[in-house]
C-alpha positions as CSV (number, residue, x, y, z in Angstrom):
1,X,11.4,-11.1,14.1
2,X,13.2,-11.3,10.8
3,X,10.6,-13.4,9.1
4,X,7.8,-11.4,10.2
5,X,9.4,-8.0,9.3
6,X,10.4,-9.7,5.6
7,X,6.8,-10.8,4.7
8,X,5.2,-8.1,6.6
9,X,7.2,-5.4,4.3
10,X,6.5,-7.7,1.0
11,X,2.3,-7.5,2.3
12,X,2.8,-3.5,2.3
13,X,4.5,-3.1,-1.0
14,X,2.1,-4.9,-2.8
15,X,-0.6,-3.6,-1.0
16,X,-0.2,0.0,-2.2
17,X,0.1,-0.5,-5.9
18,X,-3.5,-2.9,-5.1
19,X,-4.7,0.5,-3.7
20,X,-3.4,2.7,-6.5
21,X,-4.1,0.9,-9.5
22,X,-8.1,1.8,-9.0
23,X,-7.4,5.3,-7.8
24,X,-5.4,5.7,-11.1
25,X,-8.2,4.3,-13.2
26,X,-11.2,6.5,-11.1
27,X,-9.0,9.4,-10.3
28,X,-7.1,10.5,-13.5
29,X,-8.1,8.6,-16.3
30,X,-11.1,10.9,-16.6
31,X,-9.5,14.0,-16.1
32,X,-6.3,12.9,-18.3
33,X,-8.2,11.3,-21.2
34,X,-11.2,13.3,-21.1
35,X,-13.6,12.2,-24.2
36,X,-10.7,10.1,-25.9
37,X,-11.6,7.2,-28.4
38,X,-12.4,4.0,-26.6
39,X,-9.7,1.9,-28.1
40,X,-7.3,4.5,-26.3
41,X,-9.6,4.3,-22.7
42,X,-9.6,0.2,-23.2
43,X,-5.9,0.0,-23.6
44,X,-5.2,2.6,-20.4
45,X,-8.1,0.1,-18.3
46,X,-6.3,-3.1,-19.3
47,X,-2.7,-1.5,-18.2
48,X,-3.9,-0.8,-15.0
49,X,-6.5,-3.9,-14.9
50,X,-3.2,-5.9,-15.3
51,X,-1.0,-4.0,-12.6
52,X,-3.6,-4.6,-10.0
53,X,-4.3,-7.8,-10.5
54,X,-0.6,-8.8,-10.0
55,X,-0.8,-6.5,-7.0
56,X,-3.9,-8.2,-5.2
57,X,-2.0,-11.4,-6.0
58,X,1.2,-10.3,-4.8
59,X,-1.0,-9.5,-1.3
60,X,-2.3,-13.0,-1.8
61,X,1.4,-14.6,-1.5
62,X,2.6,-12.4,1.3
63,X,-0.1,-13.6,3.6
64,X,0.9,-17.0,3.1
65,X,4.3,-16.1,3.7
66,X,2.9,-14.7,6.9
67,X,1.6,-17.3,7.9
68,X,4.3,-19.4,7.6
69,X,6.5,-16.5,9.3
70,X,3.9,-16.6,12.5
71,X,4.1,-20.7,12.8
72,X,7.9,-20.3,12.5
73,X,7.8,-17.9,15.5
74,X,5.5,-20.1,17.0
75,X,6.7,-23.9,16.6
76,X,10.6,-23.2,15.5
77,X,12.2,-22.8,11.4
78,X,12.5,-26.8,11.5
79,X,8.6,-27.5,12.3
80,X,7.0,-24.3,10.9
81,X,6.6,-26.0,7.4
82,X,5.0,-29.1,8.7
83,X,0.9,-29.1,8.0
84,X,0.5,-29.4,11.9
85,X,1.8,-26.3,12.9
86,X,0.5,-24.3,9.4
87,X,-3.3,-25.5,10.4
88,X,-2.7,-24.5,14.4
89,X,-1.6,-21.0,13.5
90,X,-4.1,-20.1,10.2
91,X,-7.3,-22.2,11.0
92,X,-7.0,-22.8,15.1
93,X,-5.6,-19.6,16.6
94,X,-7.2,-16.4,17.3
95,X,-5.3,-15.1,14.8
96,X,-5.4,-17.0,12.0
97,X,-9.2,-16.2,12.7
98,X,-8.4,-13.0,11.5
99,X,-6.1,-14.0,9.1
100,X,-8.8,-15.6,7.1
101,X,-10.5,-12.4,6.6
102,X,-7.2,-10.6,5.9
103,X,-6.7,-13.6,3.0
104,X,-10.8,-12.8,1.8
105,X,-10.3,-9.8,1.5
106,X,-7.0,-10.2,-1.0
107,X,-9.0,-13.2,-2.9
108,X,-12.0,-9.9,-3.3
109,X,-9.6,-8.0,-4.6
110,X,-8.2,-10.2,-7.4
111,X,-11.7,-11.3,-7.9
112,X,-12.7,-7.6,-8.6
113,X,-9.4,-6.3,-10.6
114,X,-10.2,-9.3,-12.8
115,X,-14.0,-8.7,-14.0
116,X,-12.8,-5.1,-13.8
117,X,-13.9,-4.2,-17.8
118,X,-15.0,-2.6,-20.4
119,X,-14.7,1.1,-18.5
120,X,-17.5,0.5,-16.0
121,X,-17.1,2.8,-13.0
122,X,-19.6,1.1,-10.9
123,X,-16.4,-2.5,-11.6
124,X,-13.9,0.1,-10.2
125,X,-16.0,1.3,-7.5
126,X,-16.2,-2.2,-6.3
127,X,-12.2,-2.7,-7.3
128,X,-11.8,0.1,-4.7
129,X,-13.7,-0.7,-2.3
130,X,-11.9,-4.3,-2.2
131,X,-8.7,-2.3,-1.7
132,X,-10.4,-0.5,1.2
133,X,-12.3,-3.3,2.5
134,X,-8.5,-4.7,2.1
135,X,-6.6,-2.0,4.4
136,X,-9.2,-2.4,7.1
137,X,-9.1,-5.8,7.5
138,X,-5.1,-5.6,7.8
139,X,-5.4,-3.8,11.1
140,X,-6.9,-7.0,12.9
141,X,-3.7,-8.2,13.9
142,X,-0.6,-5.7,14.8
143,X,-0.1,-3.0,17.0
144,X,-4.0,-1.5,16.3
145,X,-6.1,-4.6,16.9
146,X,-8.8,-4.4,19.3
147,X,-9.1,-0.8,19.4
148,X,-11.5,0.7,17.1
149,X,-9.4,3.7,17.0
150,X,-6.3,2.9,16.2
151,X,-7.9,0.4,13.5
152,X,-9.2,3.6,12.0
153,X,-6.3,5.4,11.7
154,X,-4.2,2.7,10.7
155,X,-7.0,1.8,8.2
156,X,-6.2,5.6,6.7
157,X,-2.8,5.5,7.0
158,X,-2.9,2.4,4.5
159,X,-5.9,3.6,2.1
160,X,-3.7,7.3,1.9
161,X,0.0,5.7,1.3
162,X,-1.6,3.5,-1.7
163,X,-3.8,6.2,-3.2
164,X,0.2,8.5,-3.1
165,X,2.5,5.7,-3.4
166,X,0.6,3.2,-4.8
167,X,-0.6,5.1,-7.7
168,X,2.7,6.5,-8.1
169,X,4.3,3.1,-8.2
170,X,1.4,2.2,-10.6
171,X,1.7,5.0,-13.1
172,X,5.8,4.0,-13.5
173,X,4.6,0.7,-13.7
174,X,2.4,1.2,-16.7
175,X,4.3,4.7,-18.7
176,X,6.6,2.3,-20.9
177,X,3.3,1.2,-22.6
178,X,1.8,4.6,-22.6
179,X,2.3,7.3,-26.0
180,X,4.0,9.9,-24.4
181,X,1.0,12.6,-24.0
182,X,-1.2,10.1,-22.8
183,X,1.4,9.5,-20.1
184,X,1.7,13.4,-19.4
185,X,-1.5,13.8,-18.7
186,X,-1.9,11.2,-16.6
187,X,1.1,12.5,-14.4
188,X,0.2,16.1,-14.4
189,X,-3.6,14.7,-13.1
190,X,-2.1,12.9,-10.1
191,X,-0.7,16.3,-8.9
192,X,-3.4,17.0,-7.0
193,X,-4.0,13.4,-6.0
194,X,-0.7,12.6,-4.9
195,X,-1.4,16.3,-2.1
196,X,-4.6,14.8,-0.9
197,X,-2.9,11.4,-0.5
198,X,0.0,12.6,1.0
199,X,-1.7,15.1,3.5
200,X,-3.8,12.1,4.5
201,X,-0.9,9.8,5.4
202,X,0.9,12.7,7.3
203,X,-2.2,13.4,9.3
204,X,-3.2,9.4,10.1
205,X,1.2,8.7,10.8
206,X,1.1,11.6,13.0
207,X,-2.3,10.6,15.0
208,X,-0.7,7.0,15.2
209,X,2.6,8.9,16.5
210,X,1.1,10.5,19.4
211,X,-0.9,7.3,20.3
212,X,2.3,5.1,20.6
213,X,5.2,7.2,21.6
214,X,3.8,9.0,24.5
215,X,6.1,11.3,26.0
216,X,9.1,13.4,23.1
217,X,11.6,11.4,24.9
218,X,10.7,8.3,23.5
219,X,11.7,9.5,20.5
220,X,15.5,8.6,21.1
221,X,15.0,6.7,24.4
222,X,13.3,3.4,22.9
223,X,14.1,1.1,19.7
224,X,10.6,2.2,18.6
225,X,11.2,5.6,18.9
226,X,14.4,5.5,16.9
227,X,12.8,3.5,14.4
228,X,10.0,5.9,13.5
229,X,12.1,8.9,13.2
230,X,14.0,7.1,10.5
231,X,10.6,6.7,8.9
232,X,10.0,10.3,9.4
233,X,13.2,11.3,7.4
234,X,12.2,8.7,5.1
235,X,8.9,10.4,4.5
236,X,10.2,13.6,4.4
237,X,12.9,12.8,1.5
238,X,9.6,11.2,-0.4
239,X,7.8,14.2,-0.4
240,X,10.6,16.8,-1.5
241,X,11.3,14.6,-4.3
242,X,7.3,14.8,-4.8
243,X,7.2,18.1,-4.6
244,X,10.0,18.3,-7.3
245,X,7.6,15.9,-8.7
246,X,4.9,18.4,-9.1
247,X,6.9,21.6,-10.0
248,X,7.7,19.3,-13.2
249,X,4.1,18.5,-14.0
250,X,3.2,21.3,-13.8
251,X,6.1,22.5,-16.3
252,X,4.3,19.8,-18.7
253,X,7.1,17.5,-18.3
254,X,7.3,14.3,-17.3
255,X,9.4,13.4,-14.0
256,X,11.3,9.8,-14.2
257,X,14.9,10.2,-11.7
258,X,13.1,12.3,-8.9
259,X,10.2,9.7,-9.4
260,X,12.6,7.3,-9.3
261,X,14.1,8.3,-5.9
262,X,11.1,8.7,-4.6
263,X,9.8,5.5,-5.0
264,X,13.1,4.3,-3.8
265,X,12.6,6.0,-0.4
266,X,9.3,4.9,-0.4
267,X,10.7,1.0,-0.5
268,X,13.2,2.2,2.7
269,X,9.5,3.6,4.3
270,X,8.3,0.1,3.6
271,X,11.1,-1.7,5.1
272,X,11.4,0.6,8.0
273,X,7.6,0.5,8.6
274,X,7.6,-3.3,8.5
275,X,10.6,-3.5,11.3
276,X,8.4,-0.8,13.0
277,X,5.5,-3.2,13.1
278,X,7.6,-5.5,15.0
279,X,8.9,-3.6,17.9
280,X,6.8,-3.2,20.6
281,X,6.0,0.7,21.6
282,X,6.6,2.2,24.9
C-alpha cells in the first residue's frame, strides 16, 4: 500500500499546479493586467508557461512511478523492476490499458504548455483542456472506475482542487519573479476564483462522501471513514486560512504565511487523499 499511496500522492500534487497554471493565465491575467504592455503580458505567459510545464512533467514521472508501484504489488519489490513484470502490468493488463491513456493524456499536456505562446487564448484553451482531458482520464482506475458517475464527480473533484489549489500553488510559485503590483493584482483576481474552485470541490468531495460511506456510522466505524474525516478537517483549516486569504486581498495586500499554511494543509489533503485512495470503502 505504501508505494501506491507515495506515487499516487506525488501524481496529485503535481497534477493541480498542471490544472492551475492555465486557469491562472485564462482566469486572472486578463483581469489583473488588463491592457498592459506586451513585454509585461510575455513575461507573466512565460512564468506560468514554465510552471506548467514542470507540472505536466512532474505528472509524467509519477505515472511511471506508478506503474512500477502496481508491478511491485503485483510481482514483489525484488521483481517489480525487471522488464517482465513492468510490460505485464503497463502494456498486458487491463489496467495498464488505461494507464496508457492516463500517460497520453500527461504527454498532451506538456505538449500543449510547451507551444503554449505568444498570448494566444485559443494555446491556453487547448492547455486547459489537456488538464481536463487529464483529470478525466485519472478516474479510469481507483475507487470511480467503471461507473460513469462517480468518474464524473471524481473528474470535478480534480478539475476544482487544481483550479483552487493548483493556481494557488502556481501564483506562490511564480510571485518571486513578479514587480510587486503586478503580483497584487494577480492575487486580489483569484479571490473570486479560488470561491468558485473551492465551492466546486466541497460540492464534488461531498457527492463522493455520500456515495462511499453509506450509513454516518461509517464515519468512525471503518479505516475509510476515519481517514476522510481527517481530510475533512484538513479541508476545513485550508479554507479558513483562504478566507484569511481573501479578507487580505481585498485589503490590497498581499497574503504569504496564511498562504503558506494553506498550501501546507493542502500537501496533508494530498497525502491523506492518496492513503484514502487506497483503502477500500465500506
Amino acid at each position: 500500500m505504501v508505494p501506491e499511496a507515495a506515487t499516487k500522492a506525488i501524481l496529485y500534487a503535481a497534477l493541480l499546479p498542471t490544472v492551475g497554471a492555465s486557469a491562472a493565465f485564462l482566469f486572472l491575467v486578463p483581469h489583473a493586467l488588463g491592457e498592459s504592455d506586451d513585454a509585461r503580458r510575455a513575461q507573466i505567459e512565460a512564468l506560468f508557461r514554465r510552471a506548467g510545464v514542470t507540472a505536466a512533467a512532474c505528472v509524467v514521472l509519477a505515472l511511471g512511478l506508478r506503474a512500477w508501484a502496481q508491478a511491485a504489488a503485483a510481482f514483489g519489490l525484488a521483481d517489480s523492476f525487471s522488464r517482465g513484470s513492468l510490460h505485464a502490468i503497463a502494456v498486458e493488463s487491463r489496467w495498464g490499458q488505461r494507464w496508457q491513456l492516463q500517460m497520453l493524456a500527461a504527454v498532451a499536456c506538456v505538449a500543449a504548455y510547451a507551444f503554449a505562446r505568444g498570448g494566444r487564448r485559443v494555446a491556453w484553451a487547448a492547455v486547459a483542456t489537456a488538464s481536463v482531458a487529464l483529470c478525466a482520464s485519472l478516474t479510469l482506475t481507483g475507487h470511480a472506475a467503471g461507473s460513469a458517475a462517480r468518474m464524473a464527480v471524481h473528474a470535478t473533484h480534480l478539475i476544482a482542487a487544481g483550479v483552487w489549489i493548483g493556481t494557488l500553488t502556481t501564483l506562490m510559485i511564480v510571485s518571486p519573479a513578479i514587480d510587486p503590483k503586478t503580483r497584487a493584482a494577480l492575487f486580489h483576481a483569484f479571490s473570486p476564483l479560488a470561491l468558485t474552485g473551492a465551492g466546486l470541490a466541497a460540492a464534488a468531495g461531498l457527492t463522493a462522501a455520500e456515495m462511499y460511506v453509506g450509513a454516518v456510522s461509517n464515519l468512525w466505524l471503518t479505516a475509510y471513514g476515519r481517514a476522510l474525516v481527517v481530510k475533512v478537517a484538513c479541508v476545513v483549516g485550508v479554507a479558513a486560512c483562504g478566507y484569511a486569504n481573501w479578507r487580505r486581498a481585498r485589503a490590497g495586500a498581499v497574503p504569504r504565511w496564511p498562504v503558506a499554511i494553506e498550501l501546507l494543509l493542502a500537501a496533508a489533503v494530498v497525502v491523506v487523499t492518496a492513503v484514502l485512495t487506497e483503502i477500500e470503502h465500506p
